[in-house]
C-alpha positions in Angstrom: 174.8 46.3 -99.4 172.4 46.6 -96.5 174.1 45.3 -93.5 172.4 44.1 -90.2 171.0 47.8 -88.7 169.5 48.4 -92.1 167.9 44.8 -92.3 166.9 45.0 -89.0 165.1 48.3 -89.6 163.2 46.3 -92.3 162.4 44.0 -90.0 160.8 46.3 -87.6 159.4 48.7 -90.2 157.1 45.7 -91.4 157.1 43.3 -88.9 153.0 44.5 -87.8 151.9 45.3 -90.8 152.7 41.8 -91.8 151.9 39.6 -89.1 148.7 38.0 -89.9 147.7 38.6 -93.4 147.0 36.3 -96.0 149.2 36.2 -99.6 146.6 35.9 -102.2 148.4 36.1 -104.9 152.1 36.9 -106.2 153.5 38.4 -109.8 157.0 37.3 -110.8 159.0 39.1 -113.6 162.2 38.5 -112.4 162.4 34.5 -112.2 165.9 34.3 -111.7 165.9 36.4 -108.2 164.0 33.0 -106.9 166.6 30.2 -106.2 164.0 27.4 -104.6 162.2 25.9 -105.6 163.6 26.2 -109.2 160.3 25.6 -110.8 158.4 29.0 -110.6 155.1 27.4 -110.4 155.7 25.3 -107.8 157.0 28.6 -105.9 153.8 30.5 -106.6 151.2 27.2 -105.8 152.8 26.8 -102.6 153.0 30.9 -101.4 149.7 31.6 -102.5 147.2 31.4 -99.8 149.6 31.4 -97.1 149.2 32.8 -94.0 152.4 35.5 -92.9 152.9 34.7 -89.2 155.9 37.1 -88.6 159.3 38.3 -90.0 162.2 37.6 -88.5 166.1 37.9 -89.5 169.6 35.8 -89.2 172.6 38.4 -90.0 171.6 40.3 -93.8 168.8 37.4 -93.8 164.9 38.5 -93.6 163.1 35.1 -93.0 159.5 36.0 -93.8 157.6 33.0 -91.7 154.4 31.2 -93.3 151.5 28.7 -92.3 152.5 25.6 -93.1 156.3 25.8 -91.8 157.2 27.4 -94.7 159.9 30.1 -94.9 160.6 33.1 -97.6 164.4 33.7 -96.6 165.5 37.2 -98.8 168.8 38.2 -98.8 168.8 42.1 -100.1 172.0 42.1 -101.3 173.9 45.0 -103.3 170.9 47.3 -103.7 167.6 45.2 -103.0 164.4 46.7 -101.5 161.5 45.3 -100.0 158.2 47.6 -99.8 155.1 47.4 -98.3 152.8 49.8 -100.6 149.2 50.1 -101.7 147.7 47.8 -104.3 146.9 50.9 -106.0 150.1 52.9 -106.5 152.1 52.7 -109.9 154.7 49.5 -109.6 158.5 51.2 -110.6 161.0 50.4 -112.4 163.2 47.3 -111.0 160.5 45.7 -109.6 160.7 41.9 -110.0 158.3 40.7 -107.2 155.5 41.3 -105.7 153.4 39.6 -103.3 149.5 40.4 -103.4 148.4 40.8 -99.5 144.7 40.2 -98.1 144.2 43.9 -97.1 145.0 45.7 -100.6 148.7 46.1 -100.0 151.6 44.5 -101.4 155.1 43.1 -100.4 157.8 44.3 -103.2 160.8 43.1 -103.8 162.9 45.9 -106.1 166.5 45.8 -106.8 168.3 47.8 -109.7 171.0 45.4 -110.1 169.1 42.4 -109.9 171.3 40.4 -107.0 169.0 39.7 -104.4 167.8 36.4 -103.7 164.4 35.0 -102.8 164.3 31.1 -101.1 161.3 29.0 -100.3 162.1 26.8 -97.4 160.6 24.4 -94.8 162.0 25.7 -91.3 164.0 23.0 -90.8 166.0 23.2 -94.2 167.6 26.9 -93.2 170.8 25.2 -92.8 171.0 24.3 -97.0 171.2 27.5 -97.5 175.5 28.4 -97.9 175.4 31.4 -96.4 173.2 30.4 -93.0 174.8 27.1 -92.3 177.6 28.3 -91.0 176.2 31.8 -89.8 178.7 33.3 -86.5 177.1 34.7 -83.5 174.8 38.1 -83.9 176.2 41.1 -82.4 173.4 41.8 -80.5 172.4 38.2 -79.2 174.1 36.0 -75.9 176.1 33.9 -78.1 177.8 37.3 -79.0 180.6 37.2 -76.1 183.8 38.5 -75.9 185.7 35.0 -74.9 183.8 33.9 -78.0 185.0 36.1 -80.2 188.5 36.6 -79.1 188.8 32.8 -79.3 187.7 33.2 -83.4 190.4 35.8 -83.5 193.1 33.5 -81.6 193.8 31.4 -85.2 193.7 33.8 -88.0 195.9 35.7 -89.9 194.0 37.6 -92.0 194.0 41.1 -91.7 191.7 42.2 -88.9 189.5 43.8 -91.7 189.0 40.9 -93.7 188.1 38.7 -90.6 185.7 41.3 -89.2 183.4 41.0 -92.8 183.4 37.3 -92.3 179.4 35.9 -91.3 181.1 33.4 -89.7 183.2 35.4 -87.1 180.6 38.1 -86.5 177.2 37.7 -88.7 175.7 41.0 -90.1 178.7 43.1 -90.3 179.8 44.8 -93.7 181.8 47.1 -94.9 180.7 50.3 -93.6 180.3 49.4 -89.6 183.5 47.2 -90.2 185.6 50.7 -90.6 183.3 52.5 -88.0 184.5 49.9 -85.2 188.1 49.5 -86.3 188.0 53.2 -85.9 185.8 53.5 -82.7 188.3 50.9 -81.2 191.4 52.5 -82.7 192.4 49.7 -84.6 194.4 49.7 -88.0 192.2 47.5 -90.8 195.4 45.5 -92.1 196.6 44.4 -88.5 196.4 41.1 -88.5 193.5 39.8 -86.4 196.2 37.5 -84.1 198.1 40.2 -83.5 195.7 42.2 -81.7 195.9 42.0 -77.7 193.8 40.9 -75.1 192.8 44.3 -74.6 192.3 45.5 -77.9 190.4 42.3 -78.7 188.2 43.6 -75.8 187.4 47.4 -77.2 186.8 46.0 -80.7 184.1 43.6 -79.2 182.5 46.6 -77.0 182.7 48.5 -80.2 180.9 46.0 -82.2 177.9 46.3 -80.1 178.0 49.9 -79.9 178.3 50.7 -83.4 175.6 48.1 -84.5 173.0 49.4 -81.4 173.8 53.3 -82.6 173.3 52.5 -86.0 169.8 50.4 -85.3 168.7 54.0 -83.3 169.5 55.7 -86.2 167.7 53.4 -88.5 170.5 52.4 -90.4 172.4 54.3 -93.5 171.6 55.7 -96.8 173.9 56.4 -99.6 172.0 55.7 -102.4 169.9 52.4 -102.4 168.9 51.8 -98.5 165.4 52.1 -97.5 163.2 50.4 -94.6 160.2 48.7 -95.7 157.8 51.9 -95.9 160.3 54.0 -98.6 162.1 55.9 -95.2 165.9 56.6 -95.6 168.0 56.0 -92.3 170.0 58.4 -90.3 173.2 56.7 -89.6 175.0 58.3 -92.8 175.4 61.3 -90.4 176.9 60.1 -87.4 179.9 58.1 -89.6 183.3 59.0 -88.0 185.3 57.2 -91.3 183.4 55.1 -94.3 183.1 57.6 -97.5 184.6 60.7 -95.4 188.3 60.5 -97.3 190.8 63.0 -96.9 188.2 64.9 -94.5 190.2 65.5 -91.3 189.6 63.2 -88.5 187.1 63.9 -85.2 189.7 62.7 -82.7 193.1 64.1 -84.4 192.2 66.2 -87.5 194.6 63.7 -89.3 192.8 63.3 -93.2 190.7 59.9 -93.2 192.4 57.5 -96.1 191.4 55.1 -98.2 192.7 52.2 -99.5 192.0 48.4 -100.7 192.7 45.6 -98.2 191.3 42.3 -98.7 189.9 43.7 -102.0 187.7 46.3 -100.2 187.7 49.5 -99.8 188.2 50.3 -96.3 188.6 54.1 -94.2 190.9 54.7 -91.8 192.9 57.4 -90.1 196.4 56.9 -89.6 197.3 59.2 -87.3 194.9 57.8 -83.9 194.3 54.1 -85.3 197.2 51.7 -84.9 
């Protein structure tokens, strides 16, 4: 799933080629990817015509901004693309929207395993949406401090893992930069998260922010699905210290990486430098 560098990268890859142009029309053969309005012809009468003022994001969200106050929020999730190709080139396989732009291009949205998810929103109505209205601070952002999050750490639990891939603790981190910060702060994943002190609490929050800002530089990561918005693969995959490297040996101790299930995913890990 594409986690906050690679929607970020989106983000920047279309953000000016967007901005300003008009959506004059839109083809649907997916219907179920759009969630609201339920009635697919409402969806299309109200998008059609609009003008795109910007892109922004919240976390794994991409909030395309329209005239009007309307909002196209587009979550990605397991293997979702969104393209910005000429009018002219053939449409692919997967392809279940696409949104006709004033100046001959389009906007696609392709996902093999059809999970993504396409709202139509007024501004004000982000917070109906499950997975924004109770979205945690961004890595990245002011609200991001480290009194904040040791505070969301002080009550749970759960292992440190677990907490780390919840959008309400941290928003926009998944899987793969989860096991890159436990690692980069030396941090076991099935600690629990109240059992880490003040000072570990503190490297796993610089981590966070370093991970997430290296990852951004190097566009984000691509295994298999991930692309930004003009069909380039990100960088990242290279630089990964743990996630998908098991049993190779270890850049700080030569220990072999492991791999196990906690919380139900898979998480990476080397036990001989992470405690």
């Amino acid at each position: 799933m594409p986690e906050l560098p690679e929607v970020e990268t989106i983000r920047r890859s279309l953000t000016e080629k967007l901005a300003g142009l008009t959506i004059d029309n839109l083809d649907i053969y997916f219907e179920k990817i759009v969630k609201e309005p339920t009635d697919i012809d409402r969806f299309k009468e109200i998008v059609t015509g609009k003008k795109i003022k910007g892109l922004d994001r919240l976390g794994k969200y991409l909030l395309l901004q329209l005239s009007d106050n309307y909002i196209i929020v587009i979550h990605l999730r397991m293997t979702g693309r969104l393209l910005y190709v000429a009018d002219y080139e053939d449409v692919t396989k997967h392809t279940h929207l696409i949104f006709h732009l004033g100046n001959n291009y389009h906007l696609r949205f392709v996902d093999v395993r059809k999970f993504g998810t396409i709202y139509l929103l007024k501004d004000n109505e982000l917070d109906t949406i499950k997975g924004l209205a109770h979205l945690g601070p961004e890595p990245l952002s002011e609200n991001f401090t480290a009194q904040v999050f040791a505070d969301s750490l002080k009550k749970k639990s759960k292992k440190i893992k677990q907490v780390l891939l919840d959008q309400d603790i941290v928003a926009g981190l998944g899987n793969i930069y989860a096991d890159e910060v436990l690692f980069e702060s030396h941090i076991l994943p099935d600690r629990p998260a109240n059992s880490l002190k003040a000072e570990e609490v503190e490297e796993l929050y610089k981590s966070i922010i370093k991970i997430i800002k290296e990852a951004i530089d190097h566009r984000g990561t691509t295994f298999s699905d991930y692309v930004d918005g003009e069909g380039k693969k990100g960088e990242h995959q290279d630089h990964l210290k743990v996630y998908q490297r098991t049993e190779q040996p270890c850049s700080r101790c030569q220990c072999p990486i492991k791999k196990e299930k906690i919380a139900g995913r898979s998480s990476h890990y080397c036990p001989g430098c992470q405690h």
